[in-house]
MARNUTOR-47985 format. One line per 4 residues: number of its first residue (from 1); for each residue x, y, z of C-alpha. Coordinates in Angstrom, 1 decimal, decimal comma. Layout:
N
NUM) X:Y:Z | ... .
//
This chain:
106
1) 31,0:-0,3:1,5 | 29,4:-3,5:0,3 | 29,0:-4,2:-3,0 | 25,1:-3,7:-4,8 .
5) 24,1:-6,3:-7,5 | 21,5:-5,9:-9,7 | 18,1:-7,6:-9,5 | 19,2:-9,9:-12,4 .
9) 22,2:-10,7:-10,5 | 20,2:-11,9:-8,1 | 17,9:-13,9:-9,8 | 21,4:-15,6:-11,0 .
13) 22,5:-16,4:-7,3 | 18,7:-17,2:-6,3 | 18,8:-20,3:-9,3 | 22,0:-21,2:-8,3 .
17) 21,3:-21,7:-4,5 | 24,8:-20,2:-4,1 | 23,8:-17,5:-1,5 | 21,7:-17,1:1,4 .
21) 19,2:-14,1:1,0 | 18,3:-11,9:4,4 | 15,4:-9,9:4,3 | 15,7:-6,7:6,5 .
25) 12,1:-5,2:6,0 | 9,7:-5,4:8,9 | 8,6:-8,9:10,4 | 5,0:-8,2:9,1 .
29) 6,5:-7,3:5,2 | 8,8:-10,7:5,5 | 5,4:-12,9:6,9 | 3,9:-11,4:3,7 .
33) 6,0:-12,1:1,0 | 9,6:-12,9:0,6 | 11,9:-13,8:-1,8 | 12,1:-18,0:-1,7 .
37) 14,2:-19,2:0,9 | 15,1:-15,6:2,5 | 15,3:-15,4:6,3 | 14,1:-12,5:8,2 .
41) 16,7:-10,1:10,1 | 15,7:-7,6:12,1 | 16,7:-6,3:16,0 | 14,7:-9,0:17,5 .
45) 16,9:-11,7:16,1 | 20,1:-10,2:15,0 | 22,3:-11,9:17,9 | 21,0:-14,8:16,5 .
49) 21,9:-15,0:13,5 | 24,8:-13,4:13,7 | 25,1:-16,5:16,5 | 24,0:-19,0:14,3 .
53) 25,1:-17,9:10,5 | 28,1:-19,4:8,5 | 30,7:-16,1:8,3 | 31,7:-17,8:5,2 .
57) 28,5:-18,5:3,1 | 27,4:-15,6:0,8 | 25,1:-13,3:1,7 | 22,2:-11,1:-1,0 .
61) 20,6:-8,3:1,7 | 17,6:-7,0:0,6 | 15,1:-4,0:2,1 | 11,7:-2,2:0,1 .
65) 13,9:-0,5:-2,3 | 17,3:-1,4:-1,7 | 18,7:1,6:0,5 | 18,2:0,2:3,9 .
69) 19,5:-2,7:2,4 | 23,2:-0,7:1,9 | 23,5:-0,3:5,7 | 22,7:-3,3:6,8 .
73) 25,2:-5,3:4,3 | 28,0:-2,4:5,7 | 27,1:-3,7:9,1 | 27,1:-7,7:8,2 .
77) 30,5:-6,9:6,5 | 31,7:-5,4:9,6 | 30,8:-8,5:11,4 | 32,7:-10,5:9,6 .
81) 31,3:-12,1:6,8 | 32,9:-12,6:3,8 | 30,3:-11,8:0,8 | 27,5:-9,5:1,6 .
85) 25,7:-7,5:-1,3 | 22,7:-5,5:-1,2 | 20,1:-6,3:-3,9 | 19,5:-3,2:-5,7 .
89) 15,7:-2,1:-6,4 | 14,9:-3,9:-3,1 | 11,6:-5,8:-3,0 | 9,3:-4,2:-4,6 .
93) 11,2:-4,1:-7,7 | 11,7:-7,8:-7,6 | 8,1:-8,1:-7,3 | 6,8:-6,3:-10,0 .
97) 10,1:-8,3:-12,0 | 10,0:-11,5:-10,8 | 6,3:-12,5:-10,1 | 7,2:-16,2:-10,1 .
101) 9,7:-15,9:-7,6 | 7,5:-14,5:-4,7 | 6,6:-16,6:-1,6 | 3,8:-15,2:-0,3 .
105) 1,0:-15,6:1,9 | -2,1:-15,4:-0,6 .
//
């Protein structure tokens, strides 16, 4: 089972660039508003990333509230890569937490 960080711990590896964050919520949610920098991964494009992503670099997974999250980190860690978490609190925690760091469409 992959590891959960907290939002905090996140916020950590967001400053420090040191991790690439995958957002698992719908397209629509991601087109919304996403954490800086996150890419989208959903069924659509899931042989392509899995294609097209570095095994190696870390990975922070994050969902709404950080239980779909879980899975989808198992699954990434069964296909091979190296770090995975899963962002506890999902997105709408780091919303309401972390204002500032919110790309959205508005």
């Amino acid at each position: 089972m992959a590891e959960r960080i907290s939002p905090e711990q996140g916020l950590e590896r967001l400053r420090a660039d040191d991790a690439l964050f995958v957002d698992v919520r719908d397209p629509g949610s991601h087109e919304q508003a996403r954490i800086p920098g996150a890419v989208p991964l959903n069924q659509a494009n899931l042989e392509q990333f899995l294609a097209d992503t570095d095994r190696q670099r870390p990975l922070v997974v994050y969902c709404y509230h950080g239980h779909s999250s879980q899975g989808a980190s198992d699954y990434l860690a069964e296909q091979g890569f190296d770090a995975v978490v899963s962002l506890d609190g999902g997105f709408e925690y780091w919303r309401q937490a972390y204002p500032d760091q919110v790309d959205d469409d508005h």
